[in-house]
N, C-alpha and C positions, 0 to 999 in steps of 0.2 A: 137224701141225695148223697151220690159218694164226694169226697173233699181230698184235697192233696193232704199229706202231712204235714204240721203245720209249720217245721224246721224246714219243711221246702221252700218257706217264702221268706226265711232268713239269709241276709247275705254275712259276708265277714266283716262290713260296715258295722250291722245292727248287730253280730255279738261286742264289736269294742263297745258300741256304745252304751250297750246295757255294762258291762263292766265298767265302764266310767263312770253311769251312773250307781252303783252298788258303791265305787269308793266313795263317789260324792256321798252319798246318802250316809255312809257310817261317820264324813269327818263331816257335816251337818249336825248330824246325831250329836257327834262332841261336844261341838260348838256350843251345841245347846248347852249339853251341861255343862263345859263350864261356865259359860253366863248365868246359867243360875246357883253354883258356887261360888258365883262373882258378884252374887246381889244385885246382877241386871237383866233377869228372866224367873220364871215362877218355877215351879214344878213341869216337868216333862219326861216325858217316856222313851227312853232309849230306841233305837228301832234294830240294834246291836245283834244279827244272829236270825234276822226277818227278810234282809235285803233282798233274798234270791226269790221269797213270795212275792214280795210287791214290784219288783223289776221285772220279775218274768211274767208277773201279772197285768200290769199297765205293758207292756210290748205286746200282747196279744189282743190290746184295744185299738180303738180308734176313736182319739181325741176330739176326732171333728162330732161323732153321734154319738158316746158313749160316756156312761156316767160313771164317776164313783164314788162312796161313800166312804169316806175311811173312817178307823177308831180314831186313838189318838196317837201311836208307833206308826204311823205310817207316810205320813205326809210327806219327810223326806227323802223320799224314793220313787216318788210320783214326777218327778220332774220330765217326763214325755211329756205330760198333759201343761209345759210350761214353765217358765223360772218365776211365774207367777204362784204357784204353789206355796215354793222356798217362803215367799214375800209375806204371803198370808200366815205361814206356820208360824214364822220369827214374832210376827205381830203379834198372833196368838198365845206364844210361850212368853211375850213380855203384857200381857193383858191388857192390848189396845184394843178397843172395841171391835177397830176394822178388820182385827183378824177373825171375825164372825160373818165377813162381807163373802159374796159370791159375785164377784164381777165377772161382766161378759166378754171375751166368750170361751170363760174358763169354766169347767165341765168335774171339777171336783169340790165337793160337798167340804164345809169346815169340818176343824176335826172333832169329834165326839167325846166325850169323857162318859157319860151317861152310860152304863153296860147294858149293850143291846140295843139299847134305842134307834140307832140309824139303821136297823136293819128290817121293822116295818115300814119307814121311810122308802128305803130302797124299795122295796114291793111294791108300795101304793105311786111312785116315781115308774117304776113298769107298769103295770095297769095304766097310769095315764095316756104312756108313751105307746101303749099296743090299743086302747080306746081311740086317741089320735093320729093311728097309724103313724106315729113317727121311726125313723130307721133309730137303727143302735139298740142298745142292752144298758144291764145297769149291773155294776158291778159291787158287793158288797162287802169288805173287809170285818171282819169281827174275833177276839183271841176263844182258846176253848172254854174261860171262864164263863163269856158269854151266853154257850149254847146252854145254863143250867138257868137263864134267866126265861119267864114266859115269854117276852116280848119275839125270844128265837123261833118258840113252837108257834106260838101264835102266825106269825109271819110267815113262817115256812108253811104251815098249813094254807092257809090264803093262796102265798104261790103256789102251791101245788094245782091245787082247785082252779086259780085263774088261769092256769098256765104260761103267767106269764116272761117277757125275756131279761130275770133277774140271774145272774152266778154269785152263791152262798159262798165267799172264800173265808173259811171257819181256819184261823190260822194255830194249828197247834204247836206253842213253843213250850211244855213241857208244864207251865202253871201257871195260876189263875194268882195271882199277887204270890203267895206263899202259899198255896194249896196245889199239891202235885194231880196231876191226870188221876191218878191211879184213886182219888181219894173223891175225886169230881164225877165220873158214870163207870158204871156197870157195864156196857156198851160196849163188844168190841171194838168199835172205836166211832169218832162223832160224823166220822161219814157213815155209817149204818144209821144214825139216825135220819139217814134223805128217805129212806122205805117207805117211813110211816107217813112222809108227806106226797107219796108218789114221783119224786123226781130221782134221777141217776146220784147216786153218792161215789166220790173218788179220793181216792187216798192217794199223794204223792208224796214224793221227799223233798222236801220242801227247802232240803240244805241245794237241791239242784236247780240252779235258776232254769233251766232247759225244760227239765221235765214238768216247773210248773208253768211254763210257756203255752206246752205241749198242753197241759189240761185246760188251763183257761181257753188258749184258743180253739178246743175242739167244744168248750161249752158255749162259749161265745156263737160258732158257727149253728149250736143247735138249737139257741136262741131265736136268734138271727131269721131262723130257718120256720119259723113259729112250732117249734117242738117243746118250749115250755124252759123252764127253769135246770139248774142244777150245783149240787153242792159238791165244793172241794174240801177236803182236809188237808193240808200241807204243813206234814211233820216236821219241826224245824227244834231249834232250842236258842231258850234267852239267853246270851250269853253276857248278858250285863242287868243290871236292876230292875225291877219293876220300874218304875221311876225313880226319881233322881231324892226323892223323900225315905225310899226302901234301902235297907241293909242284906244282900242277899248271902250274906257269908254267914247268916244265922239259920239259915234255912236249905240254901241250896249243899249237898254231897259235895266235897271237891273232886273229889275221883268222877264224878258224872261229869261238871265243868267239863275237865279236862278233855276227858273224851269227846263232847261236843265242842271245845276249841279245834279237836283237829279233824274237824268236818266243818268248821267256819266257811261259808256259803259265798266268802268273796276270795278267802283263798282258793277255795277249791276251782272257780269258774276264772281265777287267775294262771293256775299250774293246766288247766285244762286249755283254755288260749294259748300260753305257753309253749305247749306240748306242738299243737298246732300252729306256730311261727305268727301267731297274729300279736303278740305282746312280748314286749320286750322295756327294758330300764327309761329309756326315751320314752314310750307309752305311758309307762306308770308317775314319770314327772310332769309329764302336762297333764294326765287326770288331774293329779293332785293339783297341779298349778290352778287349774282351771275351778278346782273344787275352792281352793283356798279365795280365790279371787271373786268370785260368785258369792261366799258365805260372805267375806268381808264387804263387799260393796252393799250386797242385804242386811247385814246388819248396820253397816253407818246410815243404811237410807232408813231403816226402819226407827233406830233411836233418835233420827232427827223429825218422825213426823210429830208433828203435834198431837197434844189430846186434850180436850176439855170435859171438864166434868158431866156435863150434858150428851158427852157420846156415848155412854151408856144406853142412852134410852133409843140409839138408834140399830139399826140391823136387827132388830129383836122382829116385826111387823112392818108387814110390807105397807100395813096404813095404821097407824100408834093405835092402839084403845082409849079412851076414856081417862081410862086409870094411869095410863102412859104417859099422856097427855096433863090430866093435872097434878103426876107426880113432877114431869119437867119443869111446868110454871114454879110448883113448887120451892124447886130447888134456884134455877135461874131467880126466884123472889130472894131466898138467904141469901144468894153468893151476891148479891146487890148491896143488902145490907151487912154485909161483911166486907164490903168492898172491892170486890173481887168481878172482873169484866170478863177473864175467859172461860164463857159461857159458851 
């Protein structure tokens, strides 16, 4: 079936507001760190240099049917799908159990660390969803390190074969921790590997939130439309650490940096608004205001919930195992004779 373009069903509303979200997401991203050089958050993953994939990517869903699975760079940039996102992330980068929760009727998967792992999730989450005739797609984030892992082939294989309504968003931001592209496939590049598994592969730029707008939602509609799967590549670059534990001035070219600072994917969709009279100094202070207000309110709510040592063993099983079960009594038996009641 023939479809409009997919910038036809965007208004001047929805590019501010992906822009507002692309700022929120990088002073999130901050936040983060510096809370964990502040010794009140763990280790996390910049999303610095990504924004324009995962904005342009979540605006071409629909929160109400549509799923996503993100790595672990992504979570703050999803905020379409919720300021419940933000909530879970914070939880997760200070290692409160809850940030492994999936409450209803919020539609994005916790974030992943495991390389690859959520992406035969995402597949057997589509099979269920096209088994059960349910509407929507499911959408799958994953870095190009990734795609060297079996879990990728394996999975891609399956959806090819099932057909089902999964988009492979393979996010290339130039390396895999400290291993450049160039050292990682042979492959003209990791959209040519969709061939082998029968689905469309598309290579975007990934610094341009439009253009990966433009791909997702024409996979999304071909999903949708029961035509099966398909993989995006969105060329982009990190423009900050691996995570917040990585040194990348030992490894990254500064002369590359550079050049990928001045295709930064929130300036560019900034000077590009701009140009077009939709953004202006007032704009750019209530993004921020609104970013800064949102990140602070999340984080005083999130360091005031409680935890007790027993919330471990929850959100792991939807019904505890055995071993779940007498490792809990276990522990609630010590923290009794330790003295200890927040159980």
């Amino acid at each position: 079936m023939t479809a409009p373009a997919a910038s036809d069903r965007l208004d001047d509303d929805d590019l501010t507001e992906m822009l507002t979200e692309m700022i929120g997401a990088r002073f999130f991203s901050n936040r983060a760190f510096n809370l964990q050089r502040q010794g009140r958050a763990g280790t996390n993953a910049p999303i610095d240099g990504n924004e324009g994939v995962v904005v342009g990517a979540a605006r071409a869903l629909d929160p109400a049917t549509d799923w996503v699975l993100p790595q672990y760079r992504e979570p703050p940039g999803l905020l379409r799908f919720g300021e419940e996102v933000l909530r879970r992330y914070f939880l997760y980068i200070v290692g409160h159990p809850a940030g492994s929760h999936m409450p209803e009727p919020l539609r994005v998967w916790p974030p992943q660390i495991s390389l690859a792992t959520q992406i035969p999730h995402a597949v057997g989450q589509a099979w269920g969803m096209h088994v059960q005739q349910q509407e929507g797609v499911v959408l799958v984030f994953f870095g190009d390190g990734a795609s060297s892992e079996g879990d990728f082939y394996e999975a891609g294989n399956l959806a090819g074969v099932l057909g089902v309504p999964v988009i492979f968003m393979c996010v290339n931001n130039g390396w895999a921790i400290s291993t450049p592209v160039s050292r990682q496939t042979a492959a003209g590049s990791f959209a040519d590997k969709a061939r082998a598994f029968g689905m469309p592969g598309v290579r975007v730029d990934g610094t341009d939130v439009m253009a990966v707008y433009e791909a997702t939602a024409a996979a999304r509609r071909r999903a949708a439309d029961g035509e099966g799967p398909t993989m995006i590549e969105a060329v982009t670059y990190r423009l900050g650490p691996h995570t917040t534990a990585d040194d990348p001035t030992r490894y990254v070219p500064p002369d590359e940096l550079e050049a990928a600072l001045a295709r930064d994917p929130v300036v560019r969709f900034r000077e590009e608004l701009r140009s077009r009279g939709l953004w202006d100094d007032d704009r750019e202070e209530r993004a921020a205001a609104w970013a800064r207000d949102l990140a602070d309110r999340t984080v005083a709510e999130v360091e005031a919930t409680p935890v007790a040592p027993t919330d471990m063993f929850d959100h792991v099983f939807a019904e505890p195992t055995p071993a779940l079960v007498e490792q809990r009594e276990s522990l609630v038996e010590h923290l009794a004779r330790v003295g200890r009641s927040d159980v």
